[in-house]
PDB file of N, CA, C and O in Angstrom, chain B, residues numbered from 101:
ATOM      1  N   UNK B 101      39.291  39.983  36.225  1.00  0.00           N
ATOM      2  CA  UNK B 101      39.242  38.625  35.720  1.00  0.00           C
ATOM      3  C   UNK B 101      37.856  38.022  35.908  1.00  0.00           C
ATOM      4  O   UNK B 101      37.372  37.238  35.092  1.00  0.00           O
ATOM      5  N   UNK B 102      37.139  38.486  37.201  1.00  0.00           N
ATOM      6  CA  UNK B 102      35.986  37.865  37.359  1.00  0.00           C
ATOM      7  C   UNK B 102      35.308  38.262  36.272  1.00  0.00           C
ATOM      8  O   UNK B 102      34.902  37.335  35.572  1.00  0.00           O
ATOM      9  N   UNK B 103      35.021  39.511  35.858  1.00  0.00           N
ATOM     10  CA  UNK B 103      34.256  40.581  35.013  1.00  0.00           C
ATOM     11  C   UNK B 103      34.108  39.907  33.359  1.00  0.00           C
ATOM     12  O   UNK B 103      33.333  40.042  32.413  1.00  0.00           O
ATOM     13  N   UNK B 104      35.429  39.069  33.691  1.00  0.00           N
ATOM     14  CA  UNK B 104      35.859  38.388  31.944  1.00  0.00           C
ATOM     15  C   UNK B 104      35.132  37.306  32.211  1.00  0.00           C
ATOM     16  O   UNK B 104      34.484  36.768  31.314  1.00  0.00           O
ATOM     17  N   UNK B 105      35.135  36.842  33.456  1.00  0.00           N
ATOM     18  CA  UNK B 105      34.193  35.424  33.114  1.00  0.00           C
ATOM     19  C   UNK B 105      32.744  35.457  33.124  1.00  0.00           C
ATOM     20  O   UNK B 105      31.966  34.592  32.721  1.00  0.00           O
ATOM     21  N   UNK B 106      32.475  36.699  33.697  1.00  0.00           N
ATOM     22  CA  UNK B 106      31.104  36.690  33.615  1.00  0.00           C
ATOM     23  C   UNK B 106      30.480  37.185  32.123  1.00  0.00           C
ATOM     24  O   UNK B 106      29.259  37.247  31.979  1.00  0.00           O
ATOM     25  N   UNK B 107      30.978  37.373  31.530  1.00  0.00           N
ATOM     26  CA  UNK B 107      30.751  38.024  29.840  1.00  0.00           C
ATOM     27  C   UNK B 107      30.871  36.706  29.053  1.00  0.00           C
ATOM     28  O   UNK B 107      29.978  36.398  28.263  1.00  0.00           O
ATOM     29  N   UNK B 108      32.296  35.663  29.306  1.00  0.00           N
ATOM     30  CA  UNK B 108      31.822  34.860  28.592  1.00  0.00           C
ATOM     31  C   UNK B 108      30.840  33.922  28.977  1.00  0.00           C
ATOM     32  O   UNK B 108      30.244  33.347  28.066  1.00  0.00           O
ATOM     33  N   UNK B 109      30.494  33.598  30.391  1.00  0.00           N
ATOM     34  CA  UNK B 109      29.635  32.397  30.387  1.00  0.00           C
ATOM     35  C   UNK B 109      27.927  33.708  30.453  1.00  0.00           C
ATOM     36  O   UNK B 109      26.824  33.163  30.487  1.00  0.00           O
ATOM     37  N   UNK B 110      27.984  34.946  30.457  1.00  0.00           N
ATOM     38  CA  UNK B 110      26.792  35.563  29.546  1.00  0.00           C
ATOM     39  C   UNK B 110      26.723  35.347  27.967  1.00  0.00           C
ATOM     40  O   UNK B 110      25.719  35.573  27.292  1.00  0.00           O
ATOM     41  N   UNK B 111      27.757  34.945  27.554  1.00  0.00           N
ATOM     42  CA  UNK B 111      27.340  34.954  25.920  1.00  0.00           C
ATOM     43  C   UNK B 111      27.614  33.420  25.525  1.00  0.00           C
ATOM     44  O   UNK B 111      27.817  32.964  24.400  1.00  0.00           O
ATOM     45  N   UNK B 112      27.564  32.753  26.749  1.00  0.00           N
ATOM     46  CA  UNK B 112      27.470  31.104  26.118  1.00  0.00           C
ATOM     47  C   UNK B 112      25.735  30.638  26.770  1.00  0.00           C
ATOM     48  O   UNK B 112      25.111  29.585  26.638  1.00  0.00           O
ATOM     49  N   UNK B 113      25.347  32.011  27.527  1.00  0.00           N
ATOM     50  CA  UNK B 113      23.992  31.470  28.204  1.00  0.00           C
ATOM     51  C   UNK B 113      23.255  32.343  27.131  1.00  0.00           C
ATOM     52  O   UNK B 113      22.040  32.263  27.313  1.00  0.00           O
ATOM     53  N   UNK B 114      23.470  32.874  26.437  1.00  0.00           N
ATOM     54  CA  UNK B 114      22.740  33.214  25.136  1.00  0.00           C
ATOM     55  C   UNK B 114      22.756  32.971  24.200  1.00  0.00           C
ATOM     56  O   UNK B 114      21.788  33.244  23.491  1.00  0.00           O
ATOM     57  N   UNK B 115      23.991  32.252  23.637  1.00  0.00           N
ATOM     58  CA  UNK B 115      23.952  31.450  22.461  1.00  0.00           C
ATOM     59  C   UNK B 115      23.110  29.643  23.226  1.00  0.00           C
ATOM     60  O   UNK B 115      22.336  28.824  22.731  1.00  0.00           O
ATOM     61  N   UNK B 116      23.541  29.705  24.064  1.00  0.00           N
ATOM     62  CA  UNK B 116      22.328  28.021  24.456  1.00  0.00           C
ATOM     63  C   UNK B 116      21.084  28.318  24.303  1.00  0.00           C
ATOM     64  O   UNK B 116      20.398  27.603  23.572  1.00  0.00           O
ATOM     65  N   UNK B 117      20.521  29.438  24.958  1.00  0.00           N
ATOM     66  CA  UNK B 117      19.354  30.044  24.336  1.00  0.00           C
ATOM     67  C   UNK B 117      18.541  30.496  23.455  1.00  0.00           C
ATOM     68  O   UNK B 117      17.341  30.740  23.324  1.00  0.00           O
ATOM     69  N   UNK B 118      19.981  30.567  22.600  1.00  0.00           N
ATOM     70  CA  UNK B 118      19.248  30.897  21.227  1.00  0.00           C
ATOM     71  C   UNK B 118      18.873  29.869  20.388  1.00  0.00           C
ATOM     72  O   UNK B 118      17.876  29.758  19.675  1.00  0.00           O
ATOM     73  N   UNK B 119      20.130  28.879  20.634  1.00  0.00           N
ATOM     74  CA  UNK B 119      20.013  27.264  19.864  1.00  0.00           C
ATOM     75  C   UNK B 119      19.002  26.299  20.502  1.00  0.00           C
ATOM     76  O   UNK B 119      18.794  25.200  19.988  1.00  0.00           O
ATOM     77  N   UNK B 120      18.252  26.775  21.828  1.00  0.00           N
ATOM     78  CA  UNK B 120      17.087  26.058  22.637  1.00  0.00           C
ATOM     79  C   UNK B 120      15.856  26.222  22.157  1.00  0.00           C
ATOM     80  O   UNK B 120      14.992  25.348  22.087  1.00  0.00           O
ATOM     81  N   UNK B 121      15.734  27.768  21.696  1.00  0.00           N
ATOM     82  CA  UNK B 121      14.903  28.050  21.223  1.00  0.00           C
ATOM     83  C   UNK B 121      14.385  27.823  19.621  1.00  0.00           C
ATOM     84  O   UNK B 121      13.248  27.459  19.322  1.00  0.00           O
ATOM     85  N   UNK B 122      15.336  28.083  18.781  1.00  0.00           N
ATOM     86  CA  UNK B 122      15.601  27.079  17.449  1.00  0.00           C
ATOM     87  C   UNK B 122      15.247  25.504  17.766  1.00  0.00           C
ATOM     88  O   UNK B 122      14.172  25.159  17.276  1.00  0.00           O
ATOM     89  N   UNK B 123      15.779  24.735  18.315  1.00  0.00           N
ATOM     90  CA  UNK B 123      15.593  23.201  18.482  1.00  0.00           C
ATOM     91  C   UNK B 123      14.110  23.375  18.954  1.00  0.00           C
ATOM     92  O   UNK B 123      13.343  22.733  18.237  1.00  0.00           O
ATOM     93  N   UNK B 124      13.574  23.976  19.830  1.00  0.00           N
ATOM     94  CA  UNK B 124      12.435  23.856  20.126  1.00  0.00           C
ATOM     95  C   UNK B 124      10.986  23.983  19.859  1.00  0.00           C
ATOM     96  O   UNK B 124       9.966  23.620  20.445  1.00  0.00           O
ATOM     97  N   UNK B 125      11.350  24.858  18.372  1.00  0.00           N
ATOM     98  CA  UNK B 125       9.976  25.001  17.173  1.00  0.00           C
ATOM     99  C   UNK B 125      10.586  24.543  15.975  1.00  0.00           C
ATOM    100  O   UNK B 125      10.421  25.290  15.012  1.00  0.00           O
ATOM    101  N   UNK B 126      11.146  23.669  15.811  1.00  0.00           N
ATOM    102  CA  UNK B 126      11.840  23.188  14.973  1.00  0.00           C
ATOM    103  C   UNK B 126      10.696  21.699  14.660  1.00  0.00           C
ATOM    104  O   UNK B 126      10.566  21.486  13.454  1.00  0.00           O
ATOM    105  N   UNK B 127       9.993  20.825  15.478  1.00  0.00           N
ATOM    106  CA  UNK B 127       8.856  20.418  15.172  1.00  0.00           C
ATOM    107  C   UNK B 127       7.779  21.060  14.973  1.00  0.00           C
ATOM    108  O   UNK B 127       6.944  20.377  14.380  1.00  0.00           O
ATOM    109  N   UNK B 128       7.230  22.800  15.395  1.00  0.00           N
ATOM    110  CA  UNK B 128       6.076  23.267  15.248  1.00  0.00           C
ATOM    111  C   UNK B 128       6.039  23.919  13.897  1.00  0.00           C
ATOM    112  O   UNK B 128       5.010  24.541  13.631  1.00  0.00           O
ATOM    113  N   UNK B 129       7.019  23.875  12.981  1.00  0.00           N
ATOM    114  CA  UNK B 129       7.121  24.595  12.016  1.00  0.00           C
ATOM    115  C   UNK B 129       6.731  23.751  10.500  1.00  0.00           C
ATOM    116  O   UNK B 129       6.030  22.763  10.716  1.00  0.00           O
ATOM    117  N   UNK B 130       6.909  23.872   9.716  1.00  0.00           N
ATOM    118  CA  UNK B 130       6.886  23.140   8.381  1.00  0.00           C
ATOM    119  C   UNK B 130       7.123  21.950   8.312  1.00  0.00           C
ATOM    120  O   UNK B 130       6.376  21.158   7.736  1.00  0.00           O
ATOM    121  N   UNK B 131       8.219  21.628   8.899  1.00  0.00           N
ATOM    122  CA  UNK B 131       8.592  19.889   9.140  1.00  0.00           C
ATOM    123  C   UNK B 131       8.011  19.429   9.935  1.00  0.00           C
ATOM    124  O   UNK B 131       8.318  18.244  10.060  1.00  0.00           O
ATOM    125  N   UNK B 132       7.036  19.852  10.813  1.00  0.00           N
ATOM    126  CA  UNK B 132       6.273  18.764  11.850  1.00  0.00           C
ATOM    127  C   UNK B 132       5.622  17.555  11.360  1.00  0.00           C
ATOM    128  O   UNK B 132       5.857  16.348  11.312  1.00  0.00           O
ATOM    129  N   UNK B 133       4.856  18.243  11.073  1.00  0.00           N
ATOM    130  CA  UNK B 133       4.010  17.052  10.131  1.00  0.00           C
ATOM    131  C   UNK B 133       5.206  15.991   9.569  1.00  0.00           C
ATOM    132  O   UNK B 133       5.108  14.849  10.019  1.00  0.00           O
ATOM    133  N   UNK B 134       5.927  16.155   8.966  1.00  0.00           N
ATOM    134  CA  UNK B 134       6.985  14.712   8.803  1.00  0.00           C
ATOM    135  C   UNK B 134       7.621  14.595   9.937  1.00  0.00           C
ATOM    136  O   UNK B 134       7.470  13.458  10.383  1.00  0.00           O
ATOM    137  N   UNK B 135       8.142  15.133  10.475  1.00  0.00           N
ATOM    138  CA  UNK B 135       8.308  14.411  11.876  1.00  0.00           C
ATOM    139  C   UNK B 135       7.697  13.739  12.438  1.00  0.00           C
ATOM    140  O   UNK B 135       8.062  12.608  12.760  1.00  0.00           O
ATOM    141  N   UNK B 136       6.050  14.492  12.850  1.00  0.00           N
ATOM    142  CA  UNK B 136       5.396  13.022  12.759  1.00  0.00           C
ATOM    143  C   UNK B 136       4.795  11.835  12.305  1.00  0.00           C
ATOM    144  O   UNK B 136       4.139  10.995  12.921  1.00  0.00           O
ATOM    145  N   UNK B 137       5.156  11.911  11.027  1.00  0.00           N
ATOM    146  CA  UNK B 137       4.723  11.254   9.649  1.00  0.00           C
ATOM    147  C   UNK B 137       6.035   9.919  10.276  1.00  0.00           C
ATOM    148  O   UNK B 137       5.940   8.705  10.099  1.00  0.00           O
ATOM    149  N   UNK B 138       7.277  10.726  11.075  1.00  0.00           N
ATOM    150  CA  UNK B 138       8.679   9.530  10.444  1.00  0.00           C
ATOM    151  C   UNK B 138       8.570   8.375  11.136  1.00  0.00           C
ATOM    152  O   UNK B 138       8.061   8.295  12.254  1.00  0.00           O
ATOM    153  N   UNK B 139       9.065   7.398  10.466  1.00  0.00           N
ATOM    154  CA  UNK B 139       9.238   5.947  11.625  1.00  0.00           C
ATOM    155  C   UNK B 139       9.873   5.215  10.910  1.00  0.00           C
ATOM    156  O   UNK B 139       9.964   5.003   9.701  1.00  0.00           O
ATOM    157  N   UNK B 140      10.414   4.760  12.033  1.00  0.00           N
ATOM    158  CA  UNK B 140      11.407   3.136  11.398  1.00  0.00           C
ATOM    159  C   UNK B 140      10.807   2.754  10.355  1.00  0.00           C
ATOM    160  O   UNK B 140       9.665   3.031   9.987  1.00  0.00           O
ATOM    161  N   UNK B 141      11.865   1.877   9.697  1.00  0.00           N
ATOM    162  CA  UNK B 141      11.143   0.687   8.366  1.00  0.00           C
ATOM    163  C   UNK B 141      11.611  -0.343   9.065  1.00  0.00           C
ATOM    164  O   UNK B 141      12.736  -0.643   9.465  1.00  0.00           O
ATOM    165  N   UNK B 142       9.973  -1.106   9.190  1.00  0.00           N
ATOM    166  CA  UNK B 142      10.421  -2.281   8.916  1.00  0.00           C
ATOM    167  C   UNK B 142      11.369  -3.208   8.118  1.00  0.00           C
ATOM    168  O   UNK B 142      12.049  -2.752   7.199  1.00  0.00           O
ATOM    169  N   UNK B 143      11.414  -4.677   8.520  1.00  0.00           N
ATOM    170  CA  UNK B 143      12.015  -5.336   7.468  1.00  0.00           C
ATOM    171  C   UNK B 143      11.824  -5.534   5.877  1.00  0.00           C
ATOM    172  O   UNK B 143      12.531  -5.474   4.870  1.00  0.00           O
ATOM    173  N   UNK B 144      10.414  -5.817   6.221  1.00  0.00           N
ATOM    174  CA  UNK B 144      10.117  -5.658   4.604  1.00  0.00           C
ATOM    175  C   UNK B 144      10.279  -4.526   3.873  1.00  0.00           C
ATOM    176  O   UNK B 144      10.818  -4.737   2.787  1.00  0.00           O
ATOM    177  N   UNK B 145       9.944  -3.189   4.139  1.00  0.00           N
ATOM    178  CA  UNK B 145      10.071  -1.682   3.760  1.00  0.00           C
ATOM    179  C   UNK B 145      11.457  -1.598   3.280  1.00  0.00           C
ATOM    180  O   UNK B 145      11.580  -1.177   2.129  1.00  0.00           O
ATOM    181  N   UNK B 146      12.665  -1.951   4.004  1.00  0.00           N
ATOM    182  CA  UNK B 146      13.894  -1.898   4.164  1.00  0.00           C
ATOM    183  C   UNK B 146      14.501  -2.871   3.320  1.00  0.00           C
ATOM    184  O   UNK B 146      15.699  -2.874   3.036  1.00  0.00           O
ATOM    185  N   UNK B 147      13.791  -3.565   2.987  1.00  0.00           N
ATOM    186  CA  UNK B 147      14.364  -4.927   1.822  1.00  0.00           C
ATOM    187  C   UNK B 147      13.607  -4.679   0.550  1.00  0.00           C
ATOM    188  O   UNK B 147      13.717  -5.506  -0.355  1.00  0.00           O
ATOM    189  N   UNK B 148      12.661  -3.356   0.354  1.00  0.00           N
ATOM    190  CA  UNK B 148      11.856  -3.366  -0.801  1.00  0.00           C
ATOM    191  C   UNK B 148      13.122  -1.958  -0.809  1.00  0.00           C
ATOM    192  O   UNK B 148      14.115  -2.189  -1.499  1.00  0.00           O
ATOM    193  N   UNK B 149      13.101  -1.289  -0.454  1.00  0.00           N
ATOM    194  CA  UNK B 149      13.735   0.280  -0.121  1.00  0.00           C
ATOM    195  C   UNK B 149      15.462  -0.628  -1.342  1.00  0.00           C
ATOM    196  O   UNK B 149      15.918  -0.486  -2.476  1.00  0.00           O
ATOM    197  N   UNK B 150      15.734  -1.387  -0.224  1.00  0.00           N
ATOM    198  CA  UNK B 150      17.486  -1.937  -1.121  1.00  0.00           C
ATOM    199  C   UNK B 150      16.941  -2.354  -1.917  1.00  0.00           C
ATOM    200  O   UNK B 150      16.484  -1.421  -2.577  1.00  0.00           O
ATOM    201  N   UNK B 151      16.535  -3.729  -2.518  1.00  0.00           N
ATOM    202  CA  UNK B 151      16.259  -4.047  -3.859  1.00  0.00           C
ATOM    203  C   UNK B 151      15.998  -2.573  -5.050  1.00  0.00           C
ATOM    204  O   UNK B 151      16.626  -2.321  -6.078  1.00  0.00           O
ATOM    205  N   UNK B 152      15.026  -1.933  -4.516  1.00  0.00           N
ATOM    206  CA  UNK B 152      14.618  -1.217  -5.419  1.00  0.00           C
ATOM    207  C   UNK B 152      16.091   0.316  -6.071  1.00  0.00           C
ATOM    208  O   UNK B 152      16.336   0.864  -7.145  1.00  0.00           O
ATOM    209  N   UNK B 153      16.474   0.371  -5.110  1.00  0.00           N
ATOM    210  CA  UNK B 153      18.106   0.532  -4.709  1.00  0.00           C
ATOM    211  C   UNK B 153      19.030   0.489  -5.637  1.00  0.00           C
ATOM    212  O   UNK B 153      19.599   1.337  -6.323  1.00  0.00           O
ATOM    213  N   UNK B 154      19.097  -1.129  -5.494  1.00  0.00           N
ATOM    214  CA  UNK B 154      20.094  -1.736  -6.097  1.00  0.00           C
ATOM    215  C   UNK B 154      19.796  -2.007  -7.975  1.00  0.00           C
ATOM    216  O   UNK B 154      20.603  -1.922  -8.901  1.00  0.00           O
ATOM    217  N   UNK B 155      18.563  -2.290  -7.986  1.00  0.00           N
ATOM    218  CA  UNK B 155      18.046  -2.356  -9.307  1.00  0.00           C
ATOM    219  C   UNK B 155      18.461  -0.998 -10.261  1.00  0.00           C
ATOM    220  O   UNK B 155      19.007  -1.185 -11.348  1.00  0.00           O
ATOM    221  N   UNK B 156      18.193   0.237  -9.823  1.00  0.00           N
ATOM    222  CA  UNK B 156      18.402   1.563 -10.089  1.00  0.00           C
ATOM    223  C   UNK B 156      20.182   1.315 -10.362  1.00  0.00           C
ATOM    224  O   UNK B 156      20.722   1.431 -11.462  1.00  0.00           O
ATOM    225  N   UNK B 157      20.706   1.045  -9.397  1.00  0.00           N
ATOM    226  CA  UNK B 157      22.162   1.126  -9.283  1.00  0.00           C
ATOM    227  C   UNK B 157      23.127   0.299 -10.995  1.00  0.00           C
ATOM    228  O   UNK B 157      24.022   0.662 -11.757  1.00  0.00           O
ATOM    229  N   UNK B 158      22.216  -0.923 -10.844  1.00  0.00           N
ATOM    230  CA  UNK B 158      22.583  -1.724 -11.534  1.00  0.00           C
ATOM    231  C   UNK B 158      22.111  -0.867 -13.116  1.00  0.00           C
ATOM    232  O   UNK B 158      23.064  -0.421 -13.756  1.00  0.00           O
ATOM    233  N   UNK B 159      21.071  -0.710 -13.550  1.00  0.00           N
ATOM    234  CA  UNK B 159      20.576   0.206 -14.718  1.00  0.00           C
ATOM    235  C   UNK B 159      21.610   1.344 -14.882  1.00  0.00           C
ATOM    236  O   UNK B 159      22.316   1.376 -15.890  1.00  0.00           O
ATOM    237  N   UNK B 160      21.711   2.258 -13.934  1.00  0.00           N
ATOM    238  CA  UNK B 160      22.572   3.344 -14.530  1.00  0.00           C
ATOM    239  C   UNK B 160      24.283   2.559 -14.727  1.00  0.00           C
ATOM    240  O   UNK B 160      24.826   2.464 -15.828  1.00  0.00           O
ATOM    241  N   UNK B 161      24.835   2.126 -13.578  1.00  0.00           N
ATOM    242  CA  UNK B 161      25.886   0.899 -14.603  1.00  0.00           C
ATOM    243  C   UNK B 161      26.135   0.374 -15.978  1.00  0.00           C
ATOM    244  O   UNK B 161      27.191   0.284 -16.604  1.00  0.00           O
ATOM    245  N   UNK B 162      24.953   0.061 -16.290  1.00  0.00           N
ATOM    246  CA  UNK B 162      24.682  -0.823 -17.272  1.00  0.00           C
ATOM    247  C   UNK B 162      24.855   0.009 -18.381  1.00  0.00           C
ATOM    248  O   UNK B 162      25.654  -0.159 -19.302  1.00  0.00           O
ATOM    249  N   UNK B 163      23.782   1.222 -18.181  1.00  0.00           N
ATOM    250  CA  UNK B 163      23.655   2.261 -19.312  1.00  0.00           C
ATOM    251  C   UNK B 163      25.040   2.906 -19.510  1.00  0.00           C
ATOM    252  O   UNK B 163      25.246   3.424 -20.608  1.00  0.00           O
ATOM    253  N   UNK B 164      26.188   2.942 -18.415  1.00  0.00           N
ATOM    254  CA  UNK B 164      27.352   3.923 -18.492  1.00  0.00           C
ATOM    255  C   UNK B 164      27.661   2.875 -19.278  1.00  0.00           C
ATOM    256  O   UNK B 164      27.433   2.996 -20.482  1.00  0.00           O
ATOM    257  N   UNK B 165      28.153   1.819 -18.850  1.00  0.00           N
ATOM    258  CA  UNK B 165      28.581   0.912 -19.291  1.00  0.00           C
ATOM    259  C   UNK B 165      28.599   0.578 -21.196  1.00  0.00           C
ATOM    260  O   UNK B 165      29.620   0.598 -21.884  1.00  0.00           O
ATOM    261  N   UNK B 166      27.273   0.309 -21.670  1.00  0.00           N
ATOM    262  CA  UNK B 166      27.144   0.829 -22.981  1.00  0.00           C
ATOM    263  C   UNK B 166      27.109   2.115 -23.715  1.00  0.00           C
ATOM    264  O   UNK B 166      26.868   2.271 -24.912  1.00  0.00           O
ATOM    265  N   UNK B 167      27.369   2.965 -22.874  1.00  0.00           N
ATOM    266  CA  UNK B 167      27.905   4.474 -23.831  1.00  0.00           C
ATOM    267  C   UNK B 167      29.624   4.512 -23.990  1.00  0.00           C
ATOM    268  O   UNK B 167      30.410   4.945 -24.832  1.00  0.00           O
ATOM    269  N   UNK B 168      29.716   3.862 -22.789  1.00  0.00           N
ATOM    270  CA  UNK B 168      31.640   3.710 -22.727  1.00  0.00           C
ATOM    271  C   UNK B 168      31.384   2.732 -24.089  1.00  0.00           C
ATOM    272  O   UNK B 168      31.436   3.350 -25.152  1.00  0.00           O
ATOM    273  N   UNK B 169      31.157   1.514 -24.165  1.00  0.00           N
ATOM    274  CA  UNK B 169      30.961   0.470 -25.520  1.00  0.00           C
ATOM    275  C   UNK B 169      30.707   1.194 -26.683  1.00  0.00           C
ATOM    276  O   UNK B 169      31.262   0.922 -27.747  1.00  0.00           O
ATOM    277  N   UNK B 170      29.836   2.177 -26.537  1.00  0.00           N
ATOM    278  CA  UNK B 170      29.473   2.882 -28.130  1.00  0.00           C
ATOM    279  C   UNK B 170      30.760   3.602 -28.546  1.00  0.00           C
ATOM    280  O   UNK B 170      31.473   3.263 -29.490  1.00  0.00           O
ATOM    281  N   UNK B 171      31.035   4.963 -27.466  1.00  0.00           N
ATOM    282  CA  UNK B 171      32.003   5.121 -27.446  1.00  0.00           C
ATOM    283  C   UNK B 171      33.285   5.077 -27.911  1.00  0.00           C
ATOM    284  O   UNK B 171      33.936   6.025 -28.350  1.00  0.00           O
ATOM    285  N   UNK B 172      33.686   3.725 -27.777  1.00  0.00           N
ATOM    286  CA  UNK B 172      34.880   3.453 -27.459  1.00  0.00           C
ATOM    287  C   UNK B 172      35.025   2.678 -29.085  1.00  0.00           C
ATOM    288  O   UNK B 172      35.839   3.040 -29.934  1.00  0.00           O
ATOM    289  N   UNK B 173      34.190   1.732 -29.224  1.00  0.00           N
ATOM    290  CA  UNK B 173      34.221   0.618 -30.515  1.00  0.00           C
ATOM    291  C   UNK B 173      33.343   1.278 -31.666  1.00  0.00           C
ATOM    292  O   UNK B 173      33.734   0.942 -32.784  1.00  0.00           O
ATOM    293  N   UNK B 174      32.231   2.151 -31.659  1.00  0.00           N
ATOM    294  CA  UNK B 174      31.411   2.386 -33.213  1.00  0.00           C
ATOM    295  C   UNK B 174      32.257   3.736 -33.867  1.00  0.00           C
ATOM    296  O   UNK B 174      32.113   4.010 -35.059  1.00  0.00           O
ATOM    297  N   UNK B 175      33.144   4.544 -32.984  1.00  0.00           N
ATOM    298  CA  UNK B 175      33.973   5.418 -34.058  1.00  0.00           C
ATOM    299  C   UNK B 175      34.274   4.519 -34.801  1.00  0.00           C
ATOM    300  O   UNK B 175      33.692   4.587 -35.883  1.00  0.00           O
ATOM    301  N   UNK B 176      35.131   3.461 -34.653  1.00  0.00           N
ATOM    302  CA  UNK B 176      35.894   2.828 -35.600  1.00  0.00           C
ATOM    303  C   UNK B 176      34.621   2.487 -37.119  1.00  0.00           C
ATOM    304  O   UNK B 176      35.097   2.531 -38.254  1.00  0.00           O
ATOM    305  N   UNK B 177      33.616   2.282 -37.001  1.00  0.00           N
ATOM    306  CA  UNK B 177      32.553   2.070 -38.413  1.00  0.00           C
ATOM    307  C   UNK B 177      33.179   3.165 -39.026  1.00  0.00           C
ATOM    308  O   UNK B 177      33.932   3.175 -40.000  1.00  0.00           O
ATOM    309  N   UNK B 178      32.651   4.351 -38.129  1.00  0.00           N
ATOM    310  CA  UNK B 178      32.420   5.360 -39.119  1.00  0.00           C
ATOM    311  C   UNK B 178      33.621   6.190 -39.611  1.00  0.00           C
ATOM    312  O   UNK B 178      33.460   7.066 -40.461  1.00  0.00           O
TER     313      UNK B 178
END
């Protein structure tokens, strides 16, 4: 029984190891540079970020919105 526990807490001290080592060049690699590029937004950033957002949101709406209208009412012309 001892023999069983020592196998699994050997293969949970090598999978932590393996995922320590992953997490740990995980900034030295390709994404560093944005990592350290990242930072909070401010308020203003964060209120230009939604508006600009919401504007987008509202346009594709709008546009579904008048293809459902074409759609739905100009078969009848033709």
């Amino acid at each position: 029984m001892t023999t069983e526990g020592a196998t699994v807490e050997e293969k949970a001290q090598d999978m932590q190891d393996g995922l320590e080592s992953k997490i740990g060049s995980f900034g030295k690699g390709k994404y560093g540079r944005i990592l350290q590029m990242a930072h909070t937004p401010d308020k203003e950033e964060y209120l230009k970020t939604s508006k600009v957002s919401a504007i987008g949101i509202i346009i594709l709406g709008a546009l579904g919105f008048a293809i459902m209208w074409i759609m739905t009412y100009l078969p009848d012309y033709f």
